[in-house]
N, C-alpha and C positions, 0 to 999 in steps of 0.2 A: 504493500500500500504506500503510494507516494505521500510528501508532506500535504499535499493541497488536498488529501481525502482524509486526513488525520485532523489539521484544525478546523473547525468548523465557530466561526467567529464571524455573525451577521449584524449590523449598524442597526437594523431594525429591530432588532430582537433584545440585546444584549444591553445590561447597565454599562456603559462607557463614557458618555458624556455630562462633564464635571458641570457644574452648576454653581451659582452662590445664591444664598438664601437671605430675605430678611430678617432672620433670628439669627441664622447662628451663622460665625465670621468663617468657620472652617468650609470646605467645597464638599460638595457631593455628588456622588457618581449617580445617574438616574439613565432610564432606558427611554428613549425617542419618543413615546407616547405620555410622557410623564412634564414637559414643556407645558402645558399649559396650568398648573400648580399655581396659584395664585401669590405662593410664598418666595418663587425664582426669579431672580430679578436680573440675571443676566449668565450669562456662558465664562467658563475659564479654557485661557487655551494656551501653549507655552510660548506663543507666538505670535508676533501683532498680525500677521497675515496670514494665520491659521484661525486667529478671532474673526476676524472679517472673512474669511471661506466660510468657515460654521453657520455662521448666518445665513451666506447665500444658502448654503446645503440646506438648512433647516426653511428658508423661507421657499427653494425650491420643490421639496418633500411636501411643504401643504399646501403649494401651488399643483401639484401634480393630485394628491391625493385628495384636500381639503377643499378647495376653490370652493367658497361659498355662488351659488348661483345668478343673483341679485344684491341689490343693494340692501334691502330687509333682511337678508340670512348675515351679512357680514357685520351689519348693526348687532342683531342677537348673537354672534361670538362674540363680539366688542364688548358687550354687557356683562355677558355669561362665558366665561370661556370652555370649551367643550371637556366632556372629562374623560380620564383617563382609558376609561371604553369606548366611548367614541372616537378617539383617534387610533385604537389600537385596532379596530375592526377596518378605519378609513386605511390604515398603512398593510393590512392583513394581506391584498391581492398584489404587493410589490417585495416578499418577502425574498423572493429568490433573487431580485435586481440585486440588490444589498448584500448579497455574501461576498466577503472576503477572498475567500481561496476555493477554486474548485476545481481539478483536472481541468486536463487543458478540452476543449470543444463544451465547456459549460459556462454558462457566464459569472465573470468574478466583479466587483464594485469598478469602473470604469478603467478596465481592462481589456485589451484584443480577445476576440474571443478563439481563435487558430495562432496565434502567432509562438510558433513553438521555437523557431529559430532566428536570430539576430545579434545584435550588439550586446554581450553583456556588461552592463554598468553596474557600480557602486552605489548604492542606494544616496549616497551623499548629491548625488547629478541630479537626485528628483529635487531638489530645493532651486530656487529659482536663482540665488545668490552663490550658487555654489561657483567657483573657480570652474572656466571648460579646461578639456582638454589641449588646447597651444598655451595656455596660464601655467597650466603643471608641468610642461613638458621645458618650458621656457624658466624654470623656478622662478614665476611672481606673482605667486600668489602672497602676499607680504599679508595684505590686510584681513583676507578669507582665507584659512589655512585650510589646505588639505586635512581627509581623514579625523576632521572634528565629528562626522556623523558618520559613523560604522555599523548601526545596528538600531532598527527602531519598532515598536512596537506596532501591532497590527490595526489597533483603530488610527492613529497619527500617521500611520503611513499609508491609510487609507485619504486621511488631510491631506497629507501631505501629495497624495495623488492627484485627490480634489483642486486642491491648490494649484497646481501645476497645467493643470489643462484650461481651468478659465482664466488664468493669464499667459499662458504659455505665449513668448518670444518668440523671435526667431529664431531657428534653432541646427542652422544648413539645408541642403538641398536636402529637401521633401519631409524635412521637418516641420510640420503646420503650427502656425501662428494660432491663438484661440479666436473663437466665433466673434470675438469685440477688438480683434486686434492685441498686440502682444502688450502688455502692459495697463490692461483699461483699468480709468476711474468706476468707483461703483460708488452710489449714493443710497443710503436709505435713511429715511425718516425715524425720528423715535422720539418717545412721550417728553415732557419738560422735564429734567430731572425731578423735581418736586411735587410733580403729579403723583396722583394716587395710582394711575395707571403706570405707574413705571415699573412694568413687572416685563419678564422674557417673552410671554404671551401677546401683550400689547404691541413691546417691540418689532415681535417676527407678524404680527397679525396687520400692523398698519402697509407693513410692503407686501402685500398678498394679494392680489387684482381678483375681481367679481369676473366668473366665467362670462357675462355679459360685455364687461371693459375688455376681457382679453380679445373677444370677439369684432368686438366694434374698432381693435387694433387692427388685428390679423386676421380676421375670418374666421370662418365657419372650418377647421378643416377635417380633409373624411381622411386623414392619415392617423388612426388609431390604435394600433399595435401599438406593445411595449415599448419594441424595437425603434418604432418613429419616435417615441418619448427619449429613450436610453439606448444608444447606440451599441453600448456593449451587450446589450439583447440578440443581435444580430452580426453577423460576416462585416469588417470593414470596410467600407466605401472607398474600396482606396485609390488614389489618387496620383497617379504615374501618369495615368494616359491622358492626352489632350481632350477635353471637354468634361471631366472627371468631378467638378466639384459640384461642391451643394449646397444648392440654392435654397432658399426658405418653403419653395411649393415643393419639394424633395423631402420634406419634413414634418414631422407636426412642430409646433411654432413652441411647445413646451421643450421642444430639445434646448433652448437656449440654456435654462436653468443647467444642464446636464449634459454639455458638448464634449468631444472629445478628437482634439485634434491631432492627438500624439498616440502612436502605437505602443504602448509599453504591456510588460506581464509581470508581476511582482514574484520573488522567488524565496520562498519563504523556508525558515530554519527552524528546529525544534530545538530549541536552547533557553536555558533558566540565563537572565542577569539581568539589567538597566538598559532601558530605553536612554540613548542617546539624545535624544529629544526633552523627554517631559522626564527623564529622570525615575520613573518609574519600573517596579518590576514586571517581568514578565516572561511566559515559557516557550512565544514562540516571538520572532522576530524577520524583519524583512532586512536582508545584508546587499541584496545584488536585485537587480531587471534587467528585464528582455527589451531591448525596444528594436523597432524597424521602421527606417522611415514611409513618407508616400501614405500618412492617413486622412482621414477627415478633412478635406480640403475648402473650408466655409467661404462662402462667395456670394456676392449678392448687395441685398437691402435690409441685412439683419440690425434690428432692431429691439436687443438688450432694456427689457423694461427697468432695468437696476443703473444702469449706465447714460449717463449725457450723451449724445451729440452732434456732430457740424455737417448741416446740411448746406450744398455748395449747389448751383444749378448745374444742371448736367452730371452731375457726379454720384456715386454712392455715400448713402451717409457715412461718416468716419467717427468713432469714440474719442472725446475726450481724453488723453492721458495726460500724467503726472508732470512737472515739468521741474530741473533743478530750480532751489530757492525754496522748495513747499507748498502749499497751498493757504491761500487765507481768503482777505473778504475782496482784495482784488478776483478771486475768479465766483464772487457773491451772483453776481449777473448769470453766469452762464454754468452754472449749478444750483440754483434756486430759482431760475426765470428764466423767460424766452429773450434773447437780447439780439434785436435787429441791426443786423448791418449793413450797408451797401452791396455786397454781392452773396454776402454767405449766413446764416442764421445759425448762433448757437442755441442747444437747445438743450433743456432741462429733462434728465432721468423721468419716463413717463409717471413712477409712479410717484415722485415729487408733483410731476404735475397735477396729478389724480388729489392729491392732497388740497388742492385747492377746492376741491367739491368734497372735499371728505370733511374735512373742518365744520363745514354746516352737519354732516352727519353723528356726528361726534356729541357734541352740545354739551362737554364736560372743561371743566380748567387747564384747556388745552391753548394756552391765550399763544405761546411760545416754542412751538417743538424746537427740536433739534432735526439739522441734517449733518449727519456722521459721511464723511466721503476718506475714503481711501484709495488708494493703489499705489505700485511701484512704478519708479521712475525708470525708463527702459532706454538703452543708448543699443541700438538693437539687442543681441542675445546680452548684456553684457547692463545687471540692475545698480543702479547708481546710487539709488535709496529706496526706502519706504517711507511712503509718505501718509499721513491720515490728520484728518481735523475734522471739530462739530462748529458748526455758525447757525444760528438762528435760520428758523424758516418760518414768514410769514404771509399770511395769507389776506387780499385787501378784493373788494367787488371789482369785477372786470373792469367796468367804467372807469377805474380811478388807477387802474395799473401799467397803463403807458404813462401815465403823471410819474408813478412812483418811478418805473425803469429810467425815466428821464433825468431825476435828481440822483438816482443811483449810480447811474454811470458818468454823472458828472463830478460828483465823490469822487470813485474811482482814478474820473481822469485828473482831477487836482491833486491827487495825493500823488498820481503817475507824474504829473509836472514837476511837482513841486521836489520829490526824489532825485529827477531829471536835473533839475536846476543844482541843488545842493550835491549834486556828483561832479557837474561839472564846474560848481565854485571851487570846490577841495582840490580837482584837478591842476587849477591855473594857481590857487595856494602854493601846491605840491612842487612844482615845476614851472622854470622861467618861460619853455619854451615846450608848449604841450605835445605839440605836432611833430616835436624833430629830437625832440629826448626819448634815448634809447630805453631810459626806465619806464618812460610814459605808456608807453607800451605793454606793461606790466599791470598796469591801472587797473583795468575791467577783471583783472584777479583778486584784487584787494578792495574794490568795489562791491562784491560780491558779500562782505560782513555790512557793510555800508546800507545795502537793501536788505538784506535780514533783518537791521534792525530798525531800519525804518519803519516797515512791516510790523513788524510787532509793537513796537511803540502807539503805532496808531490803531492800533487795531480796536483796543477797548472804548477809545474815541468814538472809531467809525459804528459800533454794531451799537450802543449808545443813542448816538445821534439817527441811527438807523430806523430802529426803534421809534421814534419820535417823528420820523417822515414819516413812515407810516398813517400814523394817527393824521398826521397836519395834512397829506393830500387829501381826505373827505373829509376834513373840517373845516381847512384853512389856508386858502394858497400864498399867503402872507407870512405865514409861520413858516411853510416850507422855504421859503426863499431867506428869514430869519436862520432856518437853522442851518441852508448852505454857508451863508459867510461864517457863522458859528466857526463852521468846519475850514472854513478858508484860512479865516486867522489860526485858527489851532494850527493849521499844517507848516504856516507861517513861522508859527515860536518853534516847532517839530525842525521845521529846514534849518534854521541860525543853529537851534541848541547844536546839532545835529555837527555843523559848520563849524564850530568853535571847539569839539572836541575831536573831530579827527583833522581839520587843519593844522593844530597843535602838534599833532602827536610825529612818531618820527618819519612821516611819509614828507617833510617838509624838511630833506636834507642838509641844505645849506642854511637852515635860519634866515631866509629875507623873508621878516616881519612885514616888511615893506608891500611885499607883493600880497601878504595874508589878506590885511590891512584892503589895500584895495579888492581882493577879490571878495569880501565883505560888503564894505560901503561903495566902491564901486567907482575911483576917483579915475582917469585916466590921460596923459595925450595923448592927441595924434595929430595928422595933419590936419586936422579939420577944426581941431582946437580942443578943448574937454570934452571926456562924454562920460557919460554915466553907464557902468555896463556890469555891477558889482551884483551879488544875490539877491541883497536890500530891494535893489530896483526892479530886477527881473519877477522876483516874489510879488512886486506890488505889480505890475502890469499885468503878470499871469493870472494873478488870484484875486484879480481886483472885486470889491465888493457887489453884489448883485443889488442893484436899485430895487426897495419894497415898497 
């Protein structure tokens, strides 16, 4: 008997997933049908992007099995959350999707279902951060050491499979990209912290679309087999040959939760010790995979209800990702709203959008969600970080919401100026002659702490004042224009302070005070006679006050 007919270790079935409770500080392992408990308030995972995979998995599992039919069924889970029989009977006809390990021509959790021969890798390759192959072979891996992950236990490296396919990079010839592109931002909503509803159930239930909203997205569709759900149900689509990929009408529209663009087979060991990972025991463990390229080759108009993004004319939509720097209330626009632009239209994760008609359905102290957005920053195969933050999500009547995107993006753009400006004061501070000094050149590297902390400096300003546009565009359009310049001058003291402590510092080699001095106040000749061209002046031109 081979190992894959000895464990028998299913997600659906089994206590695995750690939990934290409102009583007690310690975690607790519970089985998939047990989320709805009114006492769990949130997921543990040993991973920031293993936290954010859980969710989708969990929010993808009651999209598939749960989807409330209407807008009244999803009201009544919102009140009553379903209990632990009802979900146990909804998840009962997908028991066999969810196993672990099973000979090879059976299906295992998003796994090839044939692929008996290929590449074998180190389980360390399934992590997305991990060193490739010309890294190791080249010794530079400095910052991501080889051989830190050798052995992992079977629900995490089930995650960690999960993980890997809905962001899956690029990854060489005929290794596929995930269905949102390699690296996507994912957005979901969640209760105010202080809400009564801030429990795991709420969490996972506000990103859950009514089989009505799926429909009025995607259609009606008659692809209803497993196999159209979960890919590893079935033989892979695979993707060598010229005209090979797959499109969204090649599908049921539920594969997005569950794609699989990577051929891999996890190869599994009967051995007692620690999970490299989560540190914990356990007696069987995954050390090595099969992969092969040429899978699941996604192509199309797919449209990630979890995911922003940029619709261009002529084009297919493309996701949102990550970008170095992080993410904050600069990308508020085009992860909380539709934000129009002259040729192309960013656009807001649907089911943020949905939120805007759910808020009426709600009718509870919901004045403030949260939207939580993460993903990794992708420089093709090769992740540069992880990124995630939560900002405010607010909801105002149609009517009043091009008002609002109007003053918001003009925030934005003062705060973009106003950065703009005080980089390029510090610059002519820095150096006599910006254009032709060899260290100048060096700048936009050391510039780089310069906008981090801009950015955060202003942030608690910005979501603030935010807050308060709100209110003032259906009350007041006087008040909105009071709270622009609010904002104007704030950014104003933000650029000097800003200006005064890295001008100072030692990017200004030789000591001409002189030159500080004027790239400050702004004194100068030239042939034309004095001109004024210092922060002082530019700050007041650009951010000049809006007439109320």
């Amino acid at each position: 008997m081979n190992q894959e007919e000895k464990m028998t270790k299913n997600l659906l079935k089994d206590c695995w997933l750690q939990v934290q409770s409102q009583q007690q500080i310690s975690l607790k392992k519970i089985n998939l049908a047990q989320i709805s408990d009114r006492y769990f308030i949130d997921v543990y995972a040993p991973r920031a992007d293993f936290k954010g995979a859980l969710y989708q998995f969990l929010i993808g599992l009651l999209q598939v099995s749960f989807a409330p039919e209407r807008r009244k069924e999803w009201i009544k889970y919102w009140q009553q959350a379903p209990t632990e029989t009802e979900l146990t009977q909804a998840f009962q006809p997908y028991l066999e999707v969810f196993e672990l390990a099973n000979e090879m021509g059976k299906p295992a959790f998003m796994q090839d279902l044939e692929l008996a021969e290929g590449t074998v890798n180190d389980i360390s390759s399934l992590f997305i951060e991990a060193p490739g192959d010309n890294t190791i072979k080249n010794n530079q891996d400095h910052f991501i050491k080889r051989g830190t992950i050798q052995q992992v236990s079977p629900y995490w490296a089930a995650i960690a499979l999960f993980t890997l396919q809905i962001n899956a990079p690029s990854g060489g010839q005929g290794h596929r990209v995930s269905l949102r592109g390699g690296g996507p931002l994912t957005t979901l909503v969640l209760p105010p912290p202080d809400s009564a509803f801030n429990t795991l159930w709420h969490r996972l239930w506000l990103n859950v679309l009514t089989q009505e909203e799926m429909e009025e997205q995607f259609g009606v569709s008659t692809l209803k087999k497993v196999s159209d759900i979960f890919p590893w149900m079935a033989k892979t689509r695979i993707s060598k040959a010229k005209g090979s990929e797959t499109y969204p009408q090649h599908t049921n529209p539920l594969q997005m939760y569950w794609s699989m663009p990577r051929r891999i087979r996890l190869k599994w060991t009967d051995t007692l010790g620690l999970c490299d990972v989560s540190g914990e025991s356990s007696d069987n463990f995954a050390q090595e995979y099969i992969t092969q390229n040429y899978g699941v080759n996604y192509a199309g108009s797919w449209e990630h209800p979890l995911t922003p993004y940029v619709f261009e004319t002529g084009k297919e939509p493309y996701s949102i990702k990550a970008q170095p720097g992080g993410i904050g209330y600069r990308h508020w626009l085009e992860l909380a709203a539709v934000n129009e632009e002259e040729k192309k239209k960013r656009h807001c994760a649907k089911i943020v959008e949905k939120y805007g008609v759910r808020h009426r359905w709600i009718k509870t102290d919901f004045k403030t969600p949260q939207l939580w957005t993460f993903g990794y920053d992708m420089d093709n195969m090769k992740a540069r970080c992880w990124y995630e933050a939560t900002m405010p999500l607010y909801s105002v009547e149609a009517v009043y919401a091009d008002e609002l995107r109007h003053y918001v993006k003009t925030m934005i753009h003062d705060a973009t100026e106003a950065l703009y400006l005080t980089k390029q004061a510090i610059k002519i501070a820095w150096y006599e002659n910006p254009k032709d000094d060899p260290n100048a050149k060096k700048f936009n590297e050391k510039a780089v702490a310069i906008d981090s902390n801009f950015w955060k400096i202003t942030e608690e300003r910005f979501y603030q004042l935010l807050g308060q546009q709100v209110d003032a565009v259906q009350q007041d359009e006087k008040m909105s224009k009071q709270l622009l310049n609010q904002w104007r001058a704030y950014l104003k003291n933000v650029a000097l302070n800003l200006f005064d402590s890295y001008a100072l510092s030692s990017g200004n080699e030789d000591g001409d005070f002189k030159r500080l001095i004027r790239a400050r106040h702004g004194k100068r000749e030239t042939e034309k006679g004095k001109k004024k061209d210092g922060l002082e002046y530019w700050l007041n031109i650009k951010l000049k006050p809006s007439a109320v």
